[in-house]
N, C-alpha and C positions, 0 to 999 in steps of 0.2 A: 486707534492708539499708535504713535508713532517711537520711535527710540533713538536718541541721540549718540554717534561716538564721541568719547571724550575728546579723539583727534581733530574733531572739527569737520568729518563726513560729516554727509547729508543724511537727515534723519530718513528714517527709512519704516514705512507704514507698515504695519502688520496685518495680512488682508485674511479674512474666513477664522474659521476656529479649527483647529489639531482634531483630525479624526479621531472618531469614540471607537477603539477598540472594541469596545464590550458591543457594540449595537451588532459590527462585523460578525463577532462569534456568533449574536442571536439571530444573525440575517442567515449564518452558513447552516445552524442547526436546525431554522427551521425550512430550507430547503430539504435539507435531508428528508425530515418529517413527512413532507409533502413529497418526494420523491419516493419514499417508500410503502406511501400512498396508494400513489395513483400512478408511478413510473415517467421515466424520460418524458414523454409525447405528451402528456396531459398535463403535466407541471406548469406552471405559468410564472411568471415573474408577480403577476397582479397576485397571485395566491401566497405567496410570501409575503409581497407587501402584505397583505390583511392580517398575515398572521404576525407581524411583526411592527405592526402600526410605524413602517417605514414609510415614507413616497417612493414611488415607482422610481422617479428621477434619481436618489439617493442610489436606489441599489442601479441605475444602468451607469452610470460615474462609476462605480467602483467595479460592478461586473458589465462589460457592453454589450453582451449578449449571456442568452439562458445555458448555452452548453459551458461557459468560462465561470457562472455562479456554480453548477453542479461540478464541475471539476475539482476550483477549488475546497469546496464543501468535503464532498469525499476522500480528495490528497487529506483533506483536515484529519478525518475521521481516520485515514488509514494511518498516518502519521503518527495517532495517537492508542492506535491499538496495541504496537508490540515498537519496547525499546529493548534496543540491541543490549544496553547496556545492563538492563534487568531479566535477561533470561532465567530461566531453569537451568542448574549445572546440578545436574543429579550425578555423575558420572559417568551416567549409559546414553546413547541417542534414544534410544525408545521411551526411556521415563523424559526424558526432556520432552520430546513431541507432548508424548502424552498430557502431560503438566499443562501446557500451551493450550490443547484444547480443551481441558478439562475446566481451565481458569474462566471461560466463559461458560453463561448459564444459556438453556436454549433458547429463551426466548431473545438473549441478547445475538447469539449466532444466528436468529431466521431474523429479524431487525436487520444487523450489516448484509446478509444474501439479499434480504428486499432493494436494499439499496444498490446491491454488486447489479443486481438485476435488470434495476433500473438506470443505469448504465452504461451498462454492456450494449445497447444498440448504439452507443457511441463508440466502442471498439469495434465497430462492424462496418463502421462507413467508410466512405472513400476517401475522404481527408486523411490522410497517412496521420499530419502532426494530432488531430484530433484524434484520431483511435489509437495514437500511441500514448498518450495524454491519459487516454480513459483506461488503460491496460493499466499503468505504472500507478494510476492514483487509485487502482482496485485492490492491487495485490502486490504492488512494491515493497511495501514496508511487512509482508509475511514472507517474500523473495528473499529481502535481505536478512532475516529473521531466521530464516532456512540455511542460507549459505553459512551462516555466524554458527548454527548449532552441530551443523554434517563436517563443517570446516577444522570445529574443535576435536568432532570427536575421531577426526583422523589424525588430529595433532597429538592427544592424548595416547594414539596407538590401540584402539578400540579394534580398530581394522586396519591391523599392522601388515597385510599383502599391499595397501594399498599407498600408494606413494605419488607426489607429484615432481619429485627430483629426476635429473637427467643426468645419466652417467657421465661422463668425461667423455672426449671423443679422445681417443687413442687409438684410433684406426684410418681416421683422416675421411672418415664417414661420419655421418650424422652421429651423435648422440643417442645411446638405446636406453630406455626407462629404468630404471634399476626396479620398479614394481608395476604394477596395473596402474594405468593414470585413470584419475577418476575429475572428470568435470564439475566441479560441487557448484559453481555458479549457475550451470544448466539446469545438473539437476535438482537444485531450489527452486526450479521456476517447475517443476513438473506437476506438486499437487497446487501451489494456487492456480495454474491456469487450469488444471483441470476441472477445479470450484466455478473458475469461472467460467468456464465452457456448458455448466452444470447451471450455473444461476442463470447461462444464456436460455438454454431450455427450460428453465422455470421448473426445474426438478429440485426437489428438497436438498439441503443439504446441512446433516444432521451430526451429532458426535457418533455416534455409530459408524457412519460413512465417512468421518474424518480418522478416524480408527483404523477405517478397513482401508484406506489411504497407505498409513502409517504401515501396516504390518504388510497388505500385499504389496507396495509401491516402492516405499522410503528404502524402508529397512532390507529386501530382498534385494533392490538395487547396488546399496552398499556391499552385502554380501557379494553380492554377486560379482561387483567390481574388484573386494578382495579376496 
């Protein structure tokens, strides 16, 4: 099929058909499937295709290798587990966490661990961009989910010792904290990596243990900062 401009350009042919959306999503979810299977190592591109009655060709065009289809897959899935914009705002940080894990049911929390699982020997390699890749599309979007919840409940005055302001310098010296500075960026990343550290060992990880996260980790943390 070709298309004319009115200006008198050269038509100009229209070559292939617009990528199906929909095939991508069932190509990504059924990696998952099979990643939470069988794990990184035994996953196969050929085992998707079966399961997706794609051609092999189709998915190495769009993914050119197996660790960039599991990537994207998982960024998918994390991406899509916690929006910042739909949090729990109970008023306390402890019922918000709580809320958060309670919102899944367990067999849906040992599902994503299968997959964090399966994984995590990509966070372990020597390729820095790969294993940084396999981090952020693990536990990014519960990072930033953390920082948005710890973030509020210091803005609300929850943990009013705790301050990230800097006094004025009037002494022609640094600046001194007007409260405890507390790194809330840091420590977001403290219980999912330690999920993931947890799914590295292929040790369970359960709402009980996300629990005992919450109450001995999070929460004494903050205390503690303020």
């Amino acid at each position: 099929m070709s298309t004319a401009d009115p200006g008198g350009a050269p038509a100009v042919k229209q070559v292939g058909r617009p990528r199906d959306g929909s095939r991508d999503v069932l190509i990504l979810e059924e990696a998952l499937a099979v990643l939470a299977e069988v794990g990184y190592e035994r996953l196969t591109i050929d085992a998707v295709a079966a399961r997706t009655g794609a051609a092999r060709a189709t998915i190495y065009r769009r993914w050119p290798t197996k660790a960039e289809l599991v990537l994207d897959a998982v960024r998918r899935l994390s991406e899509g587990d916690v929006d910042p914009a739909d949090l729990p705002d109970t008023g306390r940080l402890r019922d918000d966490l709580v809320a958060i894990v309670l919102s899944q049911s367990e067999d849906e929390l040992q599902y994503r661990m299968k997959i964090v699982a399966g994984v995590a020997s990509l966070a372990l390699t020597e390729d820095r961009r790969l294993a940084q890749a396999a981090t952020v599309a693990s536990v990014g979007s519960w990072t930033r989910a953390l920082e948005v919840l710890l973030q509020r409940a210091v803005d609300r005055g929850e943990y009013p010792n705790v301050s990230r302001d800097v006094a004025p310098d009037v002494s022609g010296e640094a600046g001194i904290s007007s409260g405890t500075a507390v790194d809330v960026a840091a420590l977001a990343q403290v219980v999912p990596l330690m999920c993931l550290a947890r799914a590295v060992t292929q040790q369970p990880i359960s709402r009980e243990f996300s629990l005992q996260l919450i109450d001995g980790v999070l929460i004494p943390a903050m205390r503690g900062a303020g």
